[in-house]
MMTF fields as JSON, N, C-alpha, C and O atoms, coordinates in Angstrom:
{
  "mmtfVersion": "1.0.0",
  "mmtfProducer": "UNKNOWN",
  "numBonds": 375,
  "numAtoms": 376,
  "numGroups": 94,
  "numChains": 1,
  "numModels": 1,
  "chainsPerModel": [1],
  "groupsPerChain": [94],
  "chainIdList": ["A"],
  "bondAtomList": [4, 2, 8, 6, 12, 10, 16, 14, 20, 18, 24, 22, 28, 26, 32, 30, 36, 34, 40, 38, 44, 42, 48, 46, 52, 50, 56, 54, 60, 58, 64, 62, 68, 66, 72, 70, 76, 74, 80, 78, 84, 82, 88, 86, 92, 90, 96, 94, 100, 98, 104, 102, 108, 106, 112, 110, 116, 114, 120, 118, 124, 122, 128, 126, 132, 130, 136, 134, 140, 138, 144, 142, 148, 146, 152, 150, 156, 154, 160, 158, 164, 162, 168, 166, 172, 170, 176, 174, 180, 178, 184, 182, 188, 186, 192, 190, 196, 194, 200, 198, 204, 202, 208, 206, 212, 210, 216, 214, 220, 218, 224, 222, 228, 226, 232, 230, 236, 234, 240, 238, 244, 242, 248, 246, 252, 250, 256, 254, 260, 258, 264, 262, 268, 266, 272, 270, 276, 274, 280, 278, 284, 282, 288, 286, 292, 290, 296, 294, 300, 298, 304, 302, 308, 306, 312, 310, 316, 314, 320, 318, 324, 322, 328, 326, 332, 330, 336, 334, 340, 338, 344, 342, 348, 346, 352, 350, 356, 354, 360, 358, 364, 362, 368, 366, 372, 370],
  "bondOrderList": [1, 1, 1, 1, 1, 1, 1, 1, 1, 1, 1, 1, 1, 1, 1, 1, 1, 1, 1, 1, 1, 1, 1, 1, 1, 1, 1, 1, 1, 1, 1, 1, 1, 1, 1, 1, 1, 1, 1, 1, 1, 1, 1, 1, 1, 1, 1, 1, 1, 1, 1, 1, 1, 1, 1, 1, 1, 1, 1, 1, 1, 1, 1, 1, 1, 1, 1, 1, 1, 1, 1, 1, 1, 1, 1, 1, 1, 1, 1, 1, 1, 1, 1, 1, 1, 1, 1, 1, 1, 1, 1, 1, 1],
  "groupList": [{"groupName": "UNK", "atomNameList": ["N", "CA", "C", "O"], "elementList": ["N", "C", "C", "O"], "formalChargeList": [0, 0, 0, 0], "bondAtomList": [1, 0, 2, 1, 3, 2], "bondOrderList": [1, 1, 2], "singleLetterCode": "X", "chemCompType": "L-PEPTIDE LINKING"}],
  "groupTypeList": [0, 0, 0, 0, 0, 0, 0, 0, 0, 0, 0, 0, 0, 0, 0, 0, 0, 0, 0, 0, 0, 0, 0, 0, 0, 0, 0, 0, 0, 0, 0, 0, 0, 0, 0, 0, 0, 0, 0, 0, 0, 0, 0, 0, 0, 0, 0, 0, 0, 0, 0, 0, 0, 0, 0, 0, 0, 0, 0, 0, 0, 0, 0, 0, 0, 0, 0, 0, 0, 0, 0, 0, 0, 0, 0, 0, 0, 0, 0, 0, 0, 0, 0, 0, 0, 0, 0, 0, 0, 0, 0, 0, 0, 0],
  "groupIdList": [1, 2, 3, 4, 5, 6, 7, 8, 9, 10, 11, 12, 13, 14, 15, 16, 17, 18, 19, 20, 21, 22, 23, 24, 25, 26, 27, 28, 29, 30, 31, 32, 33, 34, 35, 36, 37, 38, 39, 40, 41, 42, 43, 44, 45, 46, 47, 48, 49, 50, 51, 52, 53, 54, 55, 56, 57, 58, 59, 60, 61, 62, 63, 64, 65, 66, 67, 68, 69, 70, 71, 72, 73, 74, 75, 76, 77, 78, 79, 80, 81, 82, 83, 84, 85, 86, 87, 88, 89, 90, 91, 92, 93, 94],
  "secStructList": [7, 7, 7, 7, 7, 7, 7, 4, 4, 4, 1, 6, 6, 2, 2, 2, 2, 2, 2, 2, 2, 2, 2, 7, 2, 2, 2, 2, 2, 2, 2, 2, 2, 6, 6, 6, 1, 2, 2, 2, 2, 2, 2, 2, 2, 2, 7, 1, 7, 7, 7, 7, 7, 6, 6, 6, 2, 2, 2, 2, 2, 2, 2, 2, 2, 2, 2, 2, 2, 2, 2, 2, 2, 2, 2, 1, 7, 7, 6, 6, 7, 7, 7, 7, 7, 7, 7, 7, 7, 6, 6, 7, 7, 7],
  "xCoordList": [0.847, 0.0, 0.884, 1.754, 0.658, 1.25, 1.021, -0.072, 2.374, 1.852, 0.49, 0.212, -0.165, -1.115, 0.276, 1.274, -0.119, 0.796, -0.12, -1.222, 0.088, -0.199, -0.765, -0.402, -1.685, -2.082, -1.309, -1.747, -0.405, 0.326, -1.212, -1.458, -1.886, -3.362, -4.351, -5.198, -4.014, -4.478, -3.793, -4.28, -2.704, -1.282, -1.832, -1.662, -2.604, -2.196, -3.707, -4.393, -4.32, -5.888, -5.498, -6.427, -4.777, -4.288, -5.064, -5.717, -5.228, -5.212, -7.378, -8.142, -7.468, -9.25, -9.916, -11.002, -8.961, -9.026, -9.09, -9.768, -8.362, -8.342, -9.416, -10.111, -9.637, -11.285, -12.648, -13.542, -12.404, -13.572, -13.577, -14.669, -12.646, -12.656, -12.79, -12.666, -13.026, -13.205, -14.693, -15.599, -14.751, -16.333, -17.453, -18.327, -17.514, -17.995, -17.448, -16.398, -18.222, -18.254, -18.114, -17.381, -19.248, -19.314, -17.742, -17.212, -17.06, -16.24, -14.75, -13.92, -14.917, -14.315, -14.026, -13.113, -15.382, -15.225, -14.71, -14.065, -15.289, -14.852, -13.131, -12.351, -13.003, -11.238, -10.358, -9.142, -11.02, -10.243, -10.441, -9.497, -11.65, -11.549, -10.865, -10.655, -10.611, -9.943, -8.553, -9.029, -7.517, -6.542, -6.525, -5.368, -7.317, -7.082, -7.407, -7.236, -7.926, -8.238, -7.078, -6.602, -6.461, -5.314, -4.187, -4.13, -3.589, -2.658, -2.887, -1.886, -4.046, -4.018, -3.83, -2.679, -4.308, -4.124, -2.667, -2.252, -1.853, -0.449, -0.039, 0.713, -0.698, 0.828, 0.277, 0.972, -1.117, -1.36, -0.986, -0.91, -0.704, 0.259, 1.347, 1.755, 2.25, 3.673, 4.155, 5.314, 2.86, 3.291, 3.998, 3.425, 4.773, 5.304, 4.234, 4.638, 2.681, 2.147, 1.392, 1.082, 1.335, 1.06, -0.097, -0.422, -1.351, -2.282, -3.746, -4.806, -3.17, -4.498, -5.272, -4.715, -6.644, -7.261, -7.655, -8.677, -7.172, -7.584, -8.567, -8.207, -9.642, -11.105, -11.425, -12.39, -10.359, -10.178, -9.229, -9.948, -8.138, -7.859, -8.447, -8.498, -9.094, -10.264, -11.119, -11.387, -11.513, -12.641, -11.617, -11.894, -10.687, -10.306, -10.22, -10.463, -9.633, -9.318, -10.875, -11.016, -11.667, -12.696, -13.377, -13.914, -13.242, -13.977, -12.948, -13.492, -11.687, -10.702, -11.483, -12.397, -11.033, -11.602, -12.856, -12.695, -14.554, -15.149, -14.841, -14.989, -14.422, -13.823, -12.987, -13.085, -12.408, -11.715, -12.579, -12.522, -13.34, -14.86, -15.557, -15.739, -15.807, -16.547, -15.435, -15.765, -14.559, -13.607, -13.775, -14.455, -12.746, -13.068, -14.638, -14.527, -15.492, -16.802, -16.972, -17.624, -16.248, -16.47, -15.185, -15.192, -14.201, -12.768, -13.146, -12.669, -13.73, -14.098, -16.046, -16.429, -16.769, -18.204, -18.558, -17.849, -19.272, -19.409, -20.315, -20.886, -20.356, -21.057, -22.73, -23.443, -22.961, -24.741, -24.848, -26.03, -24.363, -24.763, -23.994, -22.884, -25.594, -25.152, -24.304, -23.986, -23.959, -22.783, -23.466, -24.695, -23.004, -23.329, -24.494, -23.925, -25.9, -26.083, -26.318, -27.32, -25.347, -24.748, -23.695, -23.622, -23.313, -22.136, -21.808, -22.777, -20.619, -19.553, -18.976, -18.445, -19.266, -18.726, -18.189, -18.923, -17.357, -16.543, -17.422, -16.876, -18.784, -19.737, -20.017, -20.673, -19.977, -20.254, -21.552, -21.842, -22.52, -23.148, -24.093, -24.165, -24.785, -25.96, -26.488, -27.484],
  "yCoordList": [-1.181, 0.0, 1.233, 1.386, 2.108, 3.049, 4.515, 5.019, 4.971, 5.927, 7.186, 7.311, 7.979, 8.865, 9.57, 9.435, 10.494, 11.555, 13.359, 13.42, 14.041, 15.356, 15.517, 14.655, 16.523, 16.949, 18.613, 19.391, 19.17, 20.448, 21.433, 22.347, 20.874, 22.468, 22.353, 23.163, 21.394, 21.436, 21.343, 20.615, 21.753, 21.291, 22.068, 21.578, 23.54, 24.75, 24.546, 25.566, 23.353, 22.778, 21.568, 21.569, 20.645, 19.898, 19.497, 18.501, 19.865, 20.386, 19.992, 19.251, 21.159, 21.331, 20.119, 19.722, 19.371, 18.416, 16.875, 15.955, 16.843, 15.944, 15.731, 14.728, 16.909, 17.395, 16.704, 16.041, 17.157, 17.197, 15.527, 14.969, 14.886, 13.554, 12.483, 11.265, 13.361, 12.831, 13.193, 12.43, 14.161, 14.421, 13.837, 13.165, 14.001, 13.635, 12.388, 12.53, 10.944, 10.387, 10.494, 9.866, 11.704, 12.328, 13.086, 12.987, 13.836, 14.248, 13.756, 14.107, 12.544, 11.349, 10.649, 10.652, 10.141, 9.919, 10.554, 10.033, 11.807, 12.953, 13.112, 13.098, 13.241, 13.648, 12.084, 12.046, 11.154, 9.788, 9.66, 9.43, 9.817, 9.913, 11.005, 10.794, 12.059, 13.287, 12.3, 11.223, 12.02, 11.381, 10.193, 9.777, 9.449, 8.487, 8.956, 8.018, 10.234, 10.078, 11.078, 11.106, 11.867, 13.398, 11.715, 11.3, 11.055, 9.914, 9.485, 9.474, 9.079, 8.207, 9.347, 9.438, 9.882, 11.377, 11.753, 12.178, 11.576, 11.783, 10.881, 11.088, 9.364, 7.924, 8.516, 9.032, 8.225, 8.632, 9.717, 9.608, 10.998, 12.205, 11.772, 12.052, 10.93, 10.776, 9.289, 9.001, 8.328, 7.191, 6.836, 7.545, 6.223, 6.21, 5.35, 4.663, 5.347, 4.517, 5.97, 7.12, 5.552, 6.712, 6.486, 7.205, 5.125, 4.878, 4.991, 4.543, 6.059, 6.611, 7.861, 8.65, 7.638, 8.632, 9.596, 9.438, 10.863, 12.46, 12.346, 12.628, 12.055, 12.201, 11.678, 12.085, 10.361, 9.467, 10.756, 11.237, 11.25, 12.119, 13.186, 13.54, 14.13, 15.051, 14.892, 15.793, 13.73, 13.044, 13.175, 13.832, 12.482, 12.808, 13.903, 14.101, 14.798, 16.051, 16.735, 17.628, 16.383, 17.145, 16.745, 17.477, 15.367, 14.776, 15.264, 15.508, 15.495, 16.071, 16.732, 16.569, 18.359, 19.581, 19.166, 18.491, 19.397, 18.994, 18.567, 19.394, 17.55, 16.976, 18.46, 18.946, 18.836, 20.124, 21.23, 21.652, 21.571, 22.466, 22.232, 23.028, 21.004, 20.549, 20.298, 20.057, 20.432, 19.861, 21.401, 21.756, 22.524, 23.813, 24.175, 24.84, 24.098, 24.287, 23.791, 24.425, 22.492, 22.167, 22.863, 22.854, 23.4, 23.817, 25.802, 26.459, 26.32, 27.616, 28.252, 29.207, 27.617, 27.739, 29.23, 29.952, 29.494, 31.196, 31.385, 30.452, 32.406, 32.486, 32.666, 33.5, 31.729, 31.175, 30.425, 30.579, 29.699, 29.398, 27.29, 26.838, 26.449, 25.687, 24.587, 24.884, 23.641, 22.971, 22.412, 22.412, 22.023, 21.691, 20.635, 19.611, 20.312, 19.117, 18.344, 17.634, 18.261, 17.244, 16.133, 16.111, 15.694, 14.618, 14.442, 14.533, 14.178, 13.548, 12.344, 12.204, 11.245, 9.982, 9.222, 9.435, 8.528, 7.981, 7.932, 8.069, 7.761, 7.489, 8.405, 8.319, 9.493, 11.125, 11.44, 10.6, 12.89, 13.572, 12.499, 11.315, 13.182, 12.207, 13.43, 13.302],
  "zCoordList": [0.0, 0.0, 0.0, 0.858, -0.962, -1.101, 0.053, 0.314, 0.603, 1.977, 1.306, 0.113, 2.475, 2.013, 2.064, 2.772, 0.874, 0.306, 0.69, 0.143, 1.125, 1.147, -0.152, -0.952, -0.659, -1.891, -2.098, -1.251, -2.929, -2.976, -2.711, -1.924, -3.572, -3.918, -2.346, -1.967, -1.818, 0.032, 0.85, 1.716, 1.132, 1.616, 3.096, 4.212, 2.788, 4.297, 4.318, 4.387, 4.266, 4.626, 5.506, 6.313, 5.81, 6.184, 7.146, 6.836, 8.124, 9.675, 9.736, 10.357, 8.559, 8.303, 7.845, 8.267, 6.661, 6.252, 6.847, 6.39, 7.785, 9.049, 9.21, 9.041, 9.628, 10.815, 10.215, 10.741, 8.888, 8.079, 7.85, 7.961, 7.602, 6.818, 8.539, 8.67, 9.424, 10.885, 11.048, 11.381, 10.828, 11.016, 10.06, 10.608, 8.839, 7.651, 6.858, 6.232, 6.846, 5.783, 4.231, 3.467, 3.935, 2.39, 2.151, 1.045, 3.267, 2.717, 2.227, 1.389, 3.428, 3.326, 1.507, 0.681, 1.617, 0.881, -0.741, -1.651, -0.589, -1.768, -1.888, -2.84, -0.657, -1.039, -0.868, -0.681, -0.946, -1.061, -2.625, -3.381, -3.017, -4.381, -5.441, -6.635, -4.801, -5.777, -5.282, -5.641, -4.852, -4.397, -5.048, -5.1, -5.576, -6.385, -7.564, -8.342, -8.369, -9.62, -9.604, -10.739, -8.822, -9.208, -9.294, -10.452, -8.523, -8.658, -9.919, -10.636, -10.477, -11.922, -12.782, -13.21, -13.006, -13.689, -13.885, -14.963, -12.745, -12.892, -13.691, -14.643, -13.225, -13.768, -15.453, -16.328, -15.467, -17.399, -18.284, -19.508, -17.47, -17.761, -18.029, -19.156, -17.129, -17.233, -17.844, -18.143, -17.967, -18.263, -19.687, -20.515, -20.193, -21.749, -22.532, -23.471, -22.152, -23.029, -24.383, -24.074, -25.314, -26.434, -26.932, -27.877, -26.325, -26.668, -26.391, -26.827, -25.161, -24.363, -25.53, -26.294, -25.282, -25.908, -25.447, -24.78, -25.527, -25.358, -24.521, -23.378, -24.608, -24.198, -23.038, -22.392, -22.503, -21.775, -20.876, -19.999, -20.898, -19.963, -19.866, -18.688, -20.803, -20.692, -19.515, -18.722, -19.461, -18.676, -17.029, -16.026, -17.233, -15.924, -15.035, -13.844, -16.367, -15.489, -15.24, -14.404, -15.798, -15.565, -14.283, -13.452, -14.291, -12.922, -11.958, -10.88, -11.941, -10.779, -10.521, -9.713, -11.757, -11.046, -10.512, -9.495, -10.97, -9.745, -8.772, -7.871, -8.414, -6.801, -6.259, -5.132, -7.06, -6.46, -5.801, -4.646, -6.755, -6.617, -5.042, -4.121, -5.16, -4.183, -2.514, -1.353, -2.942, -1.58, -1.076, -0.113, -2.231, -1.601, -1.191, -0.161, -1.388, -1.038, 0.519, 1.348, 0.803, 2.152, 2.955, 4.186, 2.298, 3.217, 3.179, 4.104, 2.414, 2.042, 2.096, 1.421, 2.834, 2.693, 2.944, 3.644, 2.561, 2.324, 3.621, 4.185, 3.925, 5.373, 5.315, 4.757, 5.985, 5.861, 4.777, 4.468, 3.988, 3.125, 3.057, 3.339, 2.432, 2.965, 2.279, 1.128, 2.628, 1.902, 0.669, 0.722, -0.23, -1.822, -1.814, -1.436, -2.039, -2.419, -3.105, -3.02, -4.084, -5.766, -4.875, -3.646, -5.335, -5.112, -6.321, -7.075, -6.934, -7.682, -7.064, -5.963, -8.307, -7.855, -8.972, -9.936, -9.244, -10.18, -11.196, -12.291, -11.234, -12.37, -12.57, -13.609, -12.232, -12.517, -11.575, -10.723, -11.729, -10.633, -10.134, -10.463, -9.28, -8.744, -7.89, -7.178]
}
């Protein structure tokens, strides 16, 4: 099993992030999944295979950002206002 690695774009959330993935299941689960799709996202960025299709990493990065969207939404919530209710999940919204 590979160690949990820090994320650079939540690095000075750390602390909030804990909290949240202690308090919340949903959020739990959200940033276990941005952490496994930003990781694959990397190996297929950097991997030497030349047979992946465009659309196939398109897709990734797009499902990242959301997960991104939504993580800041729970680390940044605007005052009174309440947390998101969409979910993003490997199969897309719900």
């Amino acid at each position: 099993m590979t160690p949990k690695r820090p994320y650079r774009k939540f690095s000075s959330h750390q602390k909030e992030i804990q909290a949240l993935e202690e308090k919340s299941d949903r959020f739990k689960r959200i940033f276990t999944e941005y952490q496994m799709m930003s990781d694959e996202l990397w190996n297929l960025e950097n991997s030497e295979t030349t047979n992946i299709p465009d659309d196939f990493i398109n897709a990734i990065i797009l499902q990242t950002q959301c997960l991104e969207e939504e993580i800041n939404s729970w680390l940044l919530p605007t005052a009174g206002q309440e947390r998101p209710s969409f979910s993003v999940t490997s199969t897309g919204f719900s």
